[in-house]
N, C-alpha and C positions, 0 to 999 in steps of 0.2 A: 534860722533856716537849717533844718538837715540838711546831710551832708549828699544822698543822691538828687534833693532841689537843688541844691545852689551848682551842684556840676551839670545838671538839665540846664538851667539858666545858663552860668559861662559858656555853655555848649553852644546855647542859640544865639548871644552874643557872638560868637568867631565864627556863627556860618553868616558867610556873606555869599548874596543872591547873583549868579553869575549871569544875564542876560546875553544872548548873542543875536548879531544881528538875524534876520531871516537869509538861510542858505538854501541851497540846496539837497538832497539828503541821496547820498548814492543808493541807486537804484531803483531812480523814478521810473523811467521805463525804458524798455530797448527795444527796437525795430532792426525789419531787416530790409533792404529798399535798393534803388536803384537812383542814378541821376546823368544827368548831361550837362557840360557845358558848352557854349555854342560862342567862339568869338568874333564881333566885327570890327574893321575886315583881319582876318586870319592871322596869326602872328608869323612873322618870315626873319631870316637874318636882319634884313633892314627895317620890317614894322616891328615896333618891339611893348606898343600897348593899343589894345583894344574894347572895347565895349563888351560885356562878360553878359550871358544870360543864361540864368540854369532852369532846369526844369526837370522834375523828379518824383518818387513816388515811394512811399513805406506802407509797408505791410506788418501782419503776424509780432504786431505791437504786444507787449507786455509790461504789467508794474509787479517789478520786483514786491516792492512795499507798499503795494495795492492804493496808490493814492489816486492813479487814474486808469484807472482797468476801463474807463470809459472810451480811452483813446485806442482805437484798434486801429488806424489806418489813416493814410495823406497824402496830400498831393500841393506840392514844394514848387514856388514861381519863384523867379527874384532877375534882378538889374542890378551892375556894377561895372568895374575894369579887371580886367588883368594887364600886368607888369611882365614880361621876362627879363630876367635880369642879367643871365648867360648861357650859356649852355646851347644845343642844340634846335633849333625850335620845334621836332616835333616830341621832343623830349627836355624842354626846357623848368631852369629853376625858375620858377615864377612867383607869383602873388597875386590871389586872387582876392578882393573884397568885395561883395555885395551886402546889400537889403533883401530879404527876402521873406515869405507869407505859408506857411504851410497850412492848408486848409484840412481839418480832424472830417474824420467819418462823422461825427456831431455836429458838421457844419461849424466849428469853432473856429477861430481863427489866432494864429500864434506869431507875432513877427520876431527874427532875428536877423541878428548880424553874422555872417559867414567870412572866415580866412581860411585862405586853403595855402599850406606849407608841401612847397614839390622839391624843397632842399635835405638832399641826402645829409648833408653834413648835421643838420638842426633834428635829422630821425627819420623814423619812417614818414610816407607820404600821408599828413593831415586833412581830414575837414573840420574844425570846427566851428559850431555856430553859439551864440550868445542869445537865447532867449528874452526878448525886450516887453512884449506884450500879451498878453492872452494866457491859456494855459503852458505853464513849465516856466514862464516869466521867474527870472534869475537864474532861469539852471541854464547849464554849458553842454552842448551834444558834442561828442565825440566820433570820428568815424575815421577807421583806416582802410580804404578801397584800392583797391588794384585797378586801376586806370590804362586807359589806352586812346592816343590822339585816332584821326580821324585815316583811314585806309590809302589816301592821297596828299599826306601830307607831305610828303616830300618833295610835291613839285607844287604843290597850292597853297601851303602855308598850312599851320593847326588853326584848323577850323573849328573844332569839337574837342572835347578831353570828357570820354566817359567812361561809367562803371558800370556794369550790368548787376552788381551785386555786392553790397556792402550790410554792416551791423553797424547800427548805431547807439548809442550808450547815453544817455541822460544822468547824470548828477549833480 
């Protein structure tokens, strides 16, 4: 065997085939949208978990890495609990988990799982949700929104915790 065979060969011998599982790939796509959360009954000093229901809406969708330029736009239902943990209640550290369905401009439908982090100490204030079915299934959205409870909640409990405007981030 010549000597640039036999180094061809050794060569393809020592590559070995790296498989990964299927990921995500940053920069599936990013929207920009709005949400509410609405709890019952209301969180107070003394009620400290309620029944969570959001409801929300993305727009001015884009894919970075054009996997779905198909997705322009949604509209975000879901059920769960929130927890406060301490803090003030219309400004409380909480935890929020739901189920929740976002329906695509395609009429497609996508379920995830949603935590929302309201602990300063753990960063800024998170949403994120875990893609379980449909399109974007295995990817993580990301969103940091500036939130505000509800105009009465200081004498009627947090009834509401919403954003008028947030980006969300897909990878």
């Amino acid at each position: 065997m010549k000597k640039p065979a036999r180094m061809l060969a050794l060569a393809s011998l020592l590559t070995v085939a790296v498989v990964h599982p299927a990921q995500a790939e940053t920069g599936d796509l990013t929207c920009t949208g709005n949400f509410q959360f609405d709890f019952t009954p209301p969180l107070t000093p003394t009620n400290t978990t309620a029944d969570a229901r959001v409801g929300g809406g993305l727009v001015n969708c884009q894919s970075p890495n054009g996997k779905y330029t198909r997705l322009k736009s949604g509209v975000r239902t879901g059920t769960g609990t929130a927890t406060r943990h301490f803090g003030d209640h219309c400004a409380p550290v909480m935890t929020i988990t739901e189920q929740a369905v976002l329906t695509w401009n395609t009429g497609e439908k996508s379920k995830f799982d949603i935590t929302v982090n309201t602990d300063p100490s753990a960063g800024r204030i998170t949403i994120s949700a875990y893609f379980t079915h449909g399109p974007l299934a295995g990817d993580t959205a990301n969103a940091y929104p500036v939130v505000h409870p509800n105009t009465d909640c200081a004498t009627h409990g947090l009834s509401q915790l919403t954003s008028e405007a947030l980006q969300v981030f897909w990878e």
